[in-house]
C-alpha positions in Angstrom: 91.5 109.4 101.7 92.8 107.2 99.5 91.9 107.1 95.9 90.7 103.0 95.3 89.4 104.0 92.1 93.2 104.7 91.1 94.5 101.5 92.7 92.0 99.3 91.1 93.3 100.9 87.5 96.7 100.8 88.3 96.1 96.9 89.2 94.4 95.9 86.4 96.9 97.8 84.3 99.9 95.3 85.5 97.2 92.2 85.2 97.1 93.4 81.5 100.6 92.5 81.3 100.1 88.6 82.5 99.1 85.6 80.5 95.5 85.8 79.3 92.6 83.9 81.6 91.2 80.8 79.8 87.3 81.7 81.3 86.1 78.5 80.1 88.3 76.9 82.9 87.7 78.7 85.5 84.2 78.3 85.3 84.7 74.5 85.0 86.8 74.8 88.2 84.2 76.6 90.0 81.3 73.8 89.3 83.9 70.9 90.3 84.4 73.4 93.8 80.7 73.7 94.1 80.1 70.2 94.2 83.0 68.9 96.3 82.2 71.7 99.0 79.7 70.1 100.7 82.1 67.3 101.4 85.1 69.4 102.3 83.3 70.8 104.7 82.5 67.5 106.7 86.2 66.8 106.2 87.0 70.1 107.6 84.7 69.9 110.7 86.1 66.0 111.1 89.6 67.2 111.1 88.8 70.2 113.0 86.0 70.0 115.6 84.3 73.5 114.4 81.1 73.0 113.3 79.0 75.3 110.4 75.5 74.7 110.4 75.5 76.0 106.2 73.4 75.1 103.5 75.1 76.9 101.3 79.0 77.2 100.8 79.9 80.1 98.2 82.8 79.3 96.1 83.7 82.0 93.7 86.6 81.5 91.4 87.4 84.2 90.3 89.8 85.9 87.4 92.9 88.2 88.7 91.1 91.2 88.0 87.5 90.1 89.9 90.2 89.7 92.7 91.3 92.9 92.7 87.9 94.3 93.0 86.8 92.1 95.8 90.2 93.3 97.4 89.4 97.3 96.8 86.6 96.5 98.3 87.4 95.2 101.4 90.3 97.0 101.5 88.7 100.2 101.6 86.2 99.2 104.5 89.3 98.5 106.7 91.6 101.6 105.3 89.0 104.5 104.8 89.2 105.3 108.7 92.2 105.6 109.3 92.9 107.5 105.8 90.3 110.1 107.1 91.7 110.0 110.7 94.9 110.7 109.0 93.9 113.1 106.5 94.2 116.2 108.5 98.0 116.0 108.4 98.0 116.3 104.7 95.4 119.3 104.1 94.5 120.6 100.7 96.6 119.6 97.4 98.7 117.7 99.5 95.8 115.4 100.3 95.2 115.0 97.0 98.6 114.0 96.4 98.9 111.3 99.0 95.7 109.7 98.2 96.9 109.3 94.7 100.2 107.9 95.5 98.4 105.8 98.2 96.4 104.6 95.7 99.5 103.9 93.3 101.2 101.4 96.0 98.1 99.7 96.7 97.2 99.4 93.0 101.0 97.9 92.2 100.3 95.7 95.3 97.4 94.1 94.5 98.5 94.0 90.8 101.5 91.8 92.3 99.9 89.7 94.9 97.0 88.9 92.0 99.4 86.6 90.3 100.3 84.6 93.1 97.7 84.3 95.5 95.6 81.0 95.7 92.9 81.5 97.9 91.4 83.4 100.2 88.7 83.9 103.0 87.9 87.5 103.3 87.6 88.1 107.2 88.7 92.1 106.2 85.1 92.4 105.3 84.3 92.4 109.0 86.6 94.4 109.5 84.8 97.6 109.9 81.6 96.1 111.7 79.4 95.7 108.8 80.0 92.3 107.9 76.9 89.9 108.9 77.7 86.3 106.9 74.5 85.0 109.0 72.7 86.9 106.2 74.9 87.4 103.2 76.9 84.4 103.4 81.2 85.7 103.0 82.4 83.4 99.8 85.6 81.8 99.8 88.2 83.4 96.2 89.4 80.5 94.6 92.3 82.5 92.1 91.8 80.2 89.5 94.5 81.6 86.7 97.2 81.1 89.4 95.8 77.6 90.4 95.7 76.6 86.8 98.9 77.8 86.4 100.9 76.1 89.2 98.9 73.1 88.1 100.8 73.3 85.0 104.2 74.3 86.1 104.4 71.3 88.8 102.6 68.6 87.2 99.9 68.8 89.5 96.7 66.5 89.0 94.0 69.4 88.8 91.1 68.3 90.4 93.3 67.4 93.8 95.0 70.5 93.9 91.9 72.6 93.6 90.4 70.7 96.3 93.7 70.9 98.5 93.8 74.3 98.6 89.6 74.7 99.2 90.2 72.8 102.3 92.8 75.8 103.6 90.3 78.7 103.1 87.1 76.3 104.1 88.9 76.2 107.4 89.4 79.9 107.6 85.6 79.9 107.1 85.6 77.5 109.9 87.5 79.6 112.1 85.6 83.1 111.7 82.0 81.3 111.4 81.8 78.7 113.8 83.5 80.7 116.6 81.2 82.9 118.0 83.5 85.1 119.5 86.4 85.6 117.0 84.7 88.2 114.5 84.7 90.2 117.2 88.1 89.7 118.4 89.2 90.2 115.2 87.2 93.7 114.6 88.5 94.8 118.1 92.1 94.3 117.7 91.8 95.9 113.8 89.8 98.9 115.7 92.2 99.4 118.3 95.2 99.4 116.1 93.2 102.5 113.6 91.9 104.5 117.0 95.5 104.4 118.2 97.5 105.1 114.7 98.9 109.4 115.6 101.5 109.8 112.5 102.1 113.5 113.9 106.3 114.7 113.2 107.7 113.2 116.7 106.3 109.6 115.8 108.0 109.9 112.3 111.0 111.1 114.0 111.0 108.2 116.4 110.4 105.7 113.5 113.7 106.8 111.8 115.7 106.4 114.9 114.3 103.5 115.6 115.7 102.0 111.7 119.2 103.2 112.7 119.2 101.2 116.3 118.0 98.5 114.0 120.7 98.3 111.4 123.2 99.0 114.3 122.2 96.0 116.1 122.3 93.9 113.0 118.6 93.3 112.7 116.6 94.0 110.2 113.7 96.3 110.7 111.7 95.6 108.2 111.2 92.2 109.5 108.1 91.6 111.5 105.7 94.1 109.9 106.9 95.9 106.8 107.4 99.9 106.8 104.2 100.6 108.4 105.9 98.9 111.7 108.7 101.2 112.1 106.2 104.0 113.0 104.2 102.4 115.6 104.2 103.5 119.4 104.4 100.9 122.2 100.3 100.7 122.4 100.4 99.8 119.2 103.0 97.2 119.2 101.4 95.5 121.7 98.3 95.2 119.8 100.1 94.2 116.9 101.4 91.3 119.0 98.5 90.1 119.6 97.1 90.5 116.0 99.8 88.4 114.9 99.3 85.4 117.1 95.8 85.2 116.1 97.2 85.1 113.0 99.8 83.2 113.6 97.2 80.4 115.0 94.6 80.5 112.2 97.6 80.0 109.5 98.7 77.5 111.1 95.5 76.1 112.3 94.7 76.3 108.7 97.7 74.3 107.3 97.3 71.6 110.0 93.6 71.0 109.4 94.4 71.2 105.3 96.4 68.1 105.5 94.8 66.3 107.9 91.3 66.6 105.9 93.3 65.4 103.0 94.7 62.2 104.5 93.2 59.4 102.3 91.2 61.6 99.6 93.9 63.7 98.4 96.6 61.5 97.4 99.1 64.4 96.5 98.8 66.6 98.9 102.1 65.8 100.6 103.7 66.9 97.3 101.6 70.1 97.2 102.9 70.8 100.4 106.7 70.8 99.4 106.0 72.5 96.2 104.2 75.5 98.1 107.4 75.2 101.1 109.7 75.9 98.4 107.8 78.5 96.8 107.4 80.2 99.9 111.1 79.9 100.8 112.7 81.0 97.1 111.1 84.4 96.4 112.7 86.0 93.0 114.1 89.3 94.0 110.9 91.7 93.4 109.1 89.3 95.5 111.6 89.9 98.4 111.7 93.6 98.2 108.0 93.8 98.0 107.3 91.1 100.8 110.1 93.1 103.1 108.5 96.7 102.4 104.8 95.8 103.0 105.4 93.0 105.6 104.9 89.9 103.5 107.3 88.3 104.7 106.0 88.6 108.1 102.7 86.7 106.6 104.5 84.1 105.5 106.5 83.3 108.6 102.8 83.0 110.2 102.2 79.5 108.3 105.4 77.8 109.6 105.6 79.3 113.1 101.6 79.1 113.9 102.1 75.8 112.4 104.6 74.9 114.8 103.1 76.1 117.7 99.8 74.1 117.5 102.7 70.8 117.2 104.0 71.9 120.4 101.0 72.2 122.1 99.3 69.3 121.0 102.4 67.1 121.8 102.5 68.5 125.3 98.6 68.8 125.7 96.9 66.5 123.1 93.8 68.2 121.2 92.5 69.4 124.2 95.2 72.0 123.8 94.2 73.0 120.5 90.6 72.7 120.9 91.3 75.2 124.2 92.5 78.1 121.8 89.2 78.5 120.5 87.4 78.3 123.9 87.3 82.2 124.3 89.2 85.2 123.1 91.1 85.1 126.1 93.3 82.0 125.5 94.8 83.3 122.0 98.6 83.4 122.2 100.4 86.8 121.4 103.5 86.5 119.3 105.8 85.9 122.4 103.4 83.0 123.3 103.8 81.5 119.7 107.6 81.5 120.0 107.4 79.8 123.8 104.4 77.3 123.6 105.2 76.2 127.2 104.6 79.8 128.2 101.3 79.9 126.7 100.4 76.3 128.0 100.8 77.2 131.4 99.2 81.1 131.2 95.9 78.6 129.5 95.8 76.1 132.6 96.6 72.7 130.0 97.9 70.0 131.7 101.2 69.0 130.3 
């Protein structure tokens, strides 16, 4: 098992080392959310053409370390079965042992990604067949620290650039809760991917080989899904394709519906967009090894090339393309569909 208790600590204990939280501002933030969420979402559903019936839309900006906890959380409601599947390899002391170094790389992790994520939807709390947001309603993480702090470091008008970045993750909330079907093609493809996971000596032995072939062939294996994708068998990576292309789609889904929600309310958000591009594009060096060893980078590459995609096919196919992705589980793209829109246009039946 892995030891969250640890990775929380171990977190926290790099947060300790950022610029203090002004609380005062985040909690002004959170009412100026609040209030604007109601129309967000009607700009959302405009832009969109997914439809939440909601009275209530939970905002909850949050400091660095409330982040953390809401990401131990669901973080351990995904992880804990495949830890336990796993734990067998790694009997007595040894068990210890890896849950506590586990626990260090997931605590230096989330200690890292605290100070630069934005926002977020938490669809992980699905993950493991529990979550019901018909009843207890999944809040959206405004980060507000980090907000305030690009804010400051681009000239950014505040009040836009919070509401920029609620659209994003109010169309995540879009996508999981006014889809009937995509919690559980989401659950199912995170299910698969545990039930499948073997780490015995042989698959170890294959992941090492498969490094050298790699570097051989001048690629770089690291690229499309950190360590954890060099040890995957073929049943797996198939999965995994298909995992990313969702994905891939609700990134970009998420980028394309930001800015067209914030056509003629958010004045800036063009800038935004360029100022985030660039960010995105110049990691400082801890930022690369990090994003290359836990397949960060992979994430990122899902904004520009799920953005891209939904371009194509909307250019070939008009919105009946895009709204035809969300028709049933069926018509998502895998990752080879993503890279070859026409492939996927034709698989889907959309007149070109």
């Amino acid at each position: 098992m892995i030891a969250w208790t640890t990775a929380a600590k171990v977190a926290k204990g790099l947060i300790a080392t950022f610029p203090s939280e002004d609380k005062a501002a985040l909690e002004r933030t959170e009412q100026e959310l609040g209030a604007f969420s109601a129309q967000a979402l009607s700009l959302v559903s405009a832009a969109s053409g997914l439809h939440l019936d909601a009275e209530t839309l939970p905002v909850s900006v949050v400091t660095r370390s409330e982040w953390v906890d809401a990401n131990v959380h669901s973080m351990s409601a995904l992880l804990d079965p495949l830890a336990e599947k796993l734990s067998g390899n790694m009997p007595g002391p040894l068990g210890v042992v890896g849950a506590q170094a586990s626990a260090v790389q997931f605590g230096l992790l989330f200690g890292w990604m605290s100070r630069r994520v934005l926002g977020q939807y938490d669809a992980a709390l699905f993950a493991n067949g529990d979550g019901d947001y018909e009843s207890s309603p999944t809040p959206i993480y405004i980060v507000g620290s980090n907000i305030i702090s690009l804010e400051a470091r681009f000239g950014f008008p505040r009040e836009q650039f919070e509401r920029w970045v609620l659209l994003h993750e109010l169309t995540h909330k879009l996508q999981f809760e006014a889809v009937p079907w995509m919690v559980g093609y989401y659950r199912g493809l995170v299910s698969s991917l545990i039930e499948n996971v073997n780490l015995g000596p042989g698959d170890l032995l294959d992941g090492l080989t498969r490094v050298v072939e790699e570097l051989r062939e001048g690629r770089n294996p690291l690229r499309d899904s950190g360590v954890a994708g060099l040890f995957i068998n073929d049943q797996q990576r198939a999965i995994l394709a298909r995992l990313g292309g969702l994905m891939s789609v609700l990134e970009g889904h998420g980028d394309l519906i930001m800015g067209r929600a914030a056509a003629g309310v958010i004045p800036e958000a063009e800038r935004f967009e360029e100022a985030l591009h660039q960010r995105r594009e110049s990691p400082n060096l801890v930022a690369k090894i990090i994003g290359q060893l836990y397949g960060l980078d992979a994430k990122l590459r899902q904004y520009a090339a799920g953005k891209a995609f939904l371009e194509a096919i909307e250019e070939a196919g008009g919105q009946q393309a895009i709204a035809r992705l969300f028709e049933k589980s069926e018509f998502m793209p895998d990752l080879d569909e993503i890279n070859d829109p026409h492939k996927w246009l034709g698989r889907v039946g959309v007149t070109v």
